[in-house]
C-alpha atoms as an extended CHARMM CRD file, in Angstrom:
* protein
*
        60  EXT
         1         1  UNK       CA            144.2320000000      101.6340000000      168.9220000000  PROA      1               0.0000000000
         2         2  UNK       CA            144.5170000000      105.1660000000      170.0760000000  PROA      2               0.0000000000
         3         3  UNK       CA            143.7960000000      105.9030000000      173.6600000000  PROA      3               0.0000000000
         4         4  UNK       CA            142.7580000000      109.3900000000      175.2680000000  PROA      4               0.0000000000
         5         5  UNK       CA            140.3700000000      111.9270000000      174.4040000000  PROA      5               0.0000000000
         6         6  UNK       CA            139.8100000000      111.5750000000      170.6110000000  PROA      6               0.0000000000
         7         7  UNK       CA            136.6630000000      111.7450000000      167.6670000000  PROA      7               0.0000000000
         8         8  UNK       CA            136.1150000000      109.8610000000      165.0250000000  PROA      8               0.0000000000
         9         9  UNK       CA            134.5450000000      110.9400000000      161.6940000000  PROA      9               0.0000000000
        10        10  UNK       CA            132.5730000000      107.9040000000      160.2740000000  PROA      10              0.0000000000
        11        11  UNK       CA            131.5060000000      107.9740000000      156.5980000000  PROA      11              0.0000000000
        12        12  UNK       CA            127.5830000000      106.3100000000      155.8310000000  PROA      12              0.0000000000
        13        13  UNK       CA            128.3520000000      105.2510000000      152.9960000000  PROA      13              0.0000000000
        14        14  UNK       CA            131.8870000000      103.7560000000      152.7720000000  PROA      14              0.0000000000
        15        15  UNK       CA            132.4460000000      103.1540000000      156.6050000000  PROA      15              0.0000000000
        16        16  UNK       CA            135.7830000000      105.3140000000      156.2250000000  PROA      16              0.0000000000
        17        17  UNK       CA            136.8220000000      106.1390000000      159.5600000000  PROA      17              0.0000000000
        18        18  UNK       CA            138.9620000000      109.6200000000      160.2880000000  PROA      18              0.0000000000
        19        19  UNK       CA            140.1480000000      110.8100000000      162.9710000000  PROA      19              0.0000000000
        20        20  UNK       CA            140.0900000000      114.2810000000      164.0630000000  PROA      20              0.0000000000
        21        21  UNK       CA            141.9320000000      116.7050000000      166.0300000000  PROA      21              0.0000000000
        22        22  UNK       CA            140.9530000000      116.5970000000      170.0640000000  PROA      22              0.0000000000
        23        23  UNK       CA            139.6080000000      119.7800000000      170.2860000000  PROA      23              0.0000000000
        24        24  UNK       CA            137.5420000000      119.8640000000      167.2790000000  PROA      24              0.0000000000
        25        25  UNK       CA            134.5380000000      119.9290000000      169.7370000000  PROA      25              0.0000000000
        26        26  UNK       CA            135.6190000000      122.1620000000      172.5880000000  PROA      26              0.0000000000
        27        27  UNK       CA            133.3130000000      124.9570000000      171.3380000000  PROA      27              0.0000000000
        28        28  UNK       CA            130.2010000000      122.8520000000      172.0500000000  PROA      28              0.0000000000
        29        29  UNK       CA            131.9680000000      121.6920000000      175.4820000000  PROA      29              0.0000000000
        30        30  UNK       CA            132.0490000000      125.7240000000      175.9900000000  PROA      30              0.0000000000
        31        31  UNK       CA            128.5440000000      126.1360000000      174.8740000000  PROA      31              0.0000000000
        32        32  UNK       CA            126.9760000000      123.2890000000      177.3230000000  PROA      32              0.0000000000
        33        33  UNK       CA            128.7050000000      124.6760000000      180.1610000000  PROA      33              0.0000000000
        34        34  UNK       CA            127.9510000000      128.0700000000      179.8200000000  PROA      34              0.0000000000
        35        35  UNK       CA            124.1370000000      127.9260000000      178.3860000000  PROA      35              0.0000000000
        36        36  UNK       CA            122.7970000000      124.7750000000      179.9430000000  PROA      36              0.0000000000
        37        37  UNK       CA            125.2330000000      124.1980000000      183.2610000000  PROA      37              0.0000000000
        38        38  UNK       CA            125.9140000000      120.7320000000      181.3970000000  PROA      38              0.0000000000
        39        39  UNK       CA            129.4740000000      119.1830000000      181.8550000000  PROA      39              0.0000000000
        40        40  UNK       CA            129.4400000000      116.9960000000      178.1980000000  PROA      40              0.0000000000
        41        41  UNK       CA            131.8530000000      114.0450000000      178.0460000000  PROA      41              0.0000000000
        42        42  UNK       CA            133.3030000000      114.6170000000      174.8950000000  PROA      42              0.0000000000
        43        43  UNK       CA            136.3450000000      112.3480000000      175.4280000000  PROA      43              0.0000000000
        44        44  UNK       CA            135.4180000000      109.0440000000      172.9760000000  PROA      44              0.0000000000
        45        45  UNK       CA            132.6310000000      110.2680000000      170.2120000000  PROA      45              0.0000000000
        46        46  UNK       CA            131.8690000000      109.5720000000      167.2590000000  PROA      46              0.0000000000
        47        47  UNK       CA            130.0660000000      111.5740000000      164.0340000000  PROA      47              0.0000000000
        48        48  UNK       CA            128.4700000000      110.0630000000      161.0170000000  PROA      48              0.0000000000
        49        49  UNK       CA            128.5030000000      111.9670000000      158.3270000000  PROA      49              0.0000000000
        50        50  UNK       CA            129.7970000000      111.3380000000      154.3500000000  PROA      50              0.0000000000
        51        51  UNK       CA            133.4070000000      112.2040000000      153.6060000000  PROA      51              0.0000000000
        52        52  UNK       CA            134.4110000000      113.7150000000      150.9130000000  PROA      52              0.0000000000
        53        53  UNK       CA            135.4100000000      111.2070000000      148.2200000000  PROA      53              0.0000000000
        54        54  UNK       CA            131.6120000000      110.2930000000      148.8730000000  PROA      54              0.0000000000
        55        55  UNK       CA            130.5870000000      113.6770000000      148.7770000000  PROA      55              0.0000000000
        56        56  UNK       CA            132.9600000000      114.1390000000      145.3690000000  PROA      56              0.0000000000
        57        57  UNK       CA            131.0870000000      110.4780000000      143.9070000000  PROA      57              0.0000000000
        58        58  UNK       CA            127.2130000000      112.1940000000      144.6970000000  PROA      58              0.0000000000
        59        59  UNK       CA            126.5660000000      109.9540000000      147.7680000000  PROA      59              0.0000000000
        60        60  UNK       CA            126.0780000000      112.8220000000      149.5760000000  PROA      60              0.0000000000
């Protein structure tokens, strides 16, 4: 198992799990603390979503 700051990209439909680069989300870090005073813990998330084999198969 990885440890540290990472995301994972979790497929609906065929539980595929990817994981993506760190700083994937730093832009919505940026936006939280600048617009809302809001320090986000972005350090172990997760995003549902369908990947693209699904996508490619009309699961979308």
């Amino acid at each position: 198992a990885r440890h540290g700051p990472h995301l994972h990209l979790v497929c609906r439909h065929c539980g595929r799990v990817i994981e993506a680069e760190e700083n994937l989300l730093e832009p919505l870090g940026e936006r939280c603390r600048a617009r809302y005073g809001f320090e986000p813990d972005l350090q172990h998330l997760s995003v549902t979503g369908v990947c693209a084999d699904c996508q490619a198969k009309g699961e979308a």
